[in-house]
N, C-alpha and C positions, 0 to 999 in steps of 0.2 A: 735500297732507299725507296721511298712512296712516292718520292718527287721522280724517280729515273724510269725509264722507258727501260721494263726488262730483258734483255736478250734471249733468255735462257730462261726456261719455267721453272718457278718456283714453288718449292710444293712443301708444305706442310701436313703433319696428322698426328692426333688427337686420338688416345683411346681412356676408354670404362668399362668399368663391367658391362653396361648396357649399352652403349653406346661409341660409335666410331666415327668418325670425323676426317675426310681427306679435302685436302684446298689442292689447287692449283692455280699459278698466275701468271702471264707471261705479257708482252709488250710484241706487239702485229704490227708490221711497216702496212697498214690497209685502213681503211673506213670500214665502220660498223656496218653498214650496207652488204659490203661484200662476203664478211664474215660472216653477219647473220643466214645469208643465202646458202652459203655453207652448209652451216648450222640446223637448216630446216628444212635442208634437199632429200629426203631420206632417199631416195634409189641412187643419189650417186654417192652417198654418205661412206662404202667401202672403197669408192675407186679414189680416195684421198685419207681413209682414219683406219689406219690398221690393226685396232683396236674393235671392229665392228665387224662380222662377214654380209651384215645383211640389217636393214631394216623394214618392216612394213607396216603401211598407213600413212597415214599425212603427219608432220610434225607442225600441228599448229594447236589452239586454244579449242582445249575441250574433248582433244583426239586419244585415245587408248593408241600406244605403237607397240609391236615384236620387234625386240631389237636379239638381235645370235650377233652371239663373239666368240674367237676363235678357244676354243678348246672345252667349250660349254653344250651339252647337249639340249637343256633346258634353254627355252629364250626368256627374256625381260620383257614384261608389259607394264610399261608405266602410262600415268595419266599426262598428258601434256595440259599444263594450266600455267598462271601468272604471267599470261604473255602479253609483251611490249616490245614490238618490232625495234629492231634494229639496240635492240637496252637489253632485254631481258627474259630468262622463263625458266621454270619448273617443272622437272618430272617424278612424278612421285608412284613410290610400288613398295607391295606388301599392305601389312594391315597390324596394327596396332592392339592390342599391349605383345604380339607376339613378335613379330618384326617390320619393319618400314625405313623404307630407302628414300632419301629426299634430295634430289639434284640439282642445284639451280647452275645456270648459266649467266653472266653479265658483262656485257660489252660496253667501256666506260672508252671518251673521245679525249685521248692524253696527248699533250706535247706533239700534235702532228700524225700520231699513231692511234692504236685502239688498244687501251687495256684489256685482256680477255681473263675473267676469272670463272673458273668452274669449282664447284664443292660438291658431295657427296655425304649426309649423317645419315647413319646406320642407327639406327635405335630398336628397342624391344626386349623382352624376356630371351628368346630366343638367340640371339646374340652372344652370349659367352657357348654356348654349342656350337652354331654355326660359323664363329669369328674365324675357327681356327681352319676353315675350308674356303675363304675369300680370299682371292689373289691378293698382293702387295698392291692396292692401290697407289699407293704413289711413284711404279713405276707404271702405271697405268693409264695413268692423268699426266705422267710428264711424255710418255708418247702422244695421247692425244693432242697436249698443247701443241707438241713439237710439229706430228703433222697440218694441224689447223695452219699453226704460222706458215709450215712450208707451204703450204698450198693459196692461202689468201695473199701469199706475198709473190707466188710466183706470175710472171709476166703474160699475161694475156696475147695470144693471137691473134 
């Protein structure tokens, strides 16, 4: 339901011939603060998203980042833009009509908690070739969630 504080990430996906579409949503016992700090720590980004071995650069507005995950030799540089602390951002990679990856992130302040949604659309020519070599993102997005929560949520010392 849209009204409940979700326990457990939810993850939906979309595909086309040209295009791929993965959601994920989940419900943070934290403040958007904490989350976002998270979010845009890139050097301690592995030691809590086991989805990540490594990022480099800054993750804020305007930054190009290397992000390596586990079982990729190639890394991901996307652009980091549409950024609105503590709300919201964008990373975007590849290039258009052949393929482009578009990620946004949004931290909404629900019931007490913090709604966390992440998306992923895949578009391009290229796309029904390379569809069939991209991991299942939506067990991909429902680990990310899952460690984000675990970690925003767990008790500080």
């Amino acid at each position: 339901m849209e009204d409940d504080v979700l326990l457990r990430p939810e993850v939906t996906q979309t595909r086309g011939l040209f295009s791929l579409m993965c959601r994920v949503k989940i419900g943070i016992q934290s403040q958007p603060a904490r989350i976002w700090a998270l979010l845009t720590d890139a050097r301690n980004f592995p030691r809590w998203n086991s989805t990540v071995t490594s990022i480099e650069g800054e993750i804020r507005d305007g930054q190009r980042i290397r992000i390596h995950v586990p079982g990729a030799d190639r890394a991901f540089t996307p652009f980091v833009s549409n950024v609105e602390p503590n709300a919201h951002m964008t990373w975007t990679g590849g290039f258009l009509p052949l393929f482009k990856g578009v990620r946004t992130f949004e931290l909404t302040p629900h019931a007490g908690a913090t709604r966390f949604v992440m998306q992923e659309c895949f578009s391009g020519l290229m796309l029904p070739i390379i569809g069939r070599s991209l991991p299942d993102f939506g067990l991909v997005f429902e680990r990310y969630a899952t460690d984000l929560k675990r970690e925003a949520e767990r008790v500080q010392a």
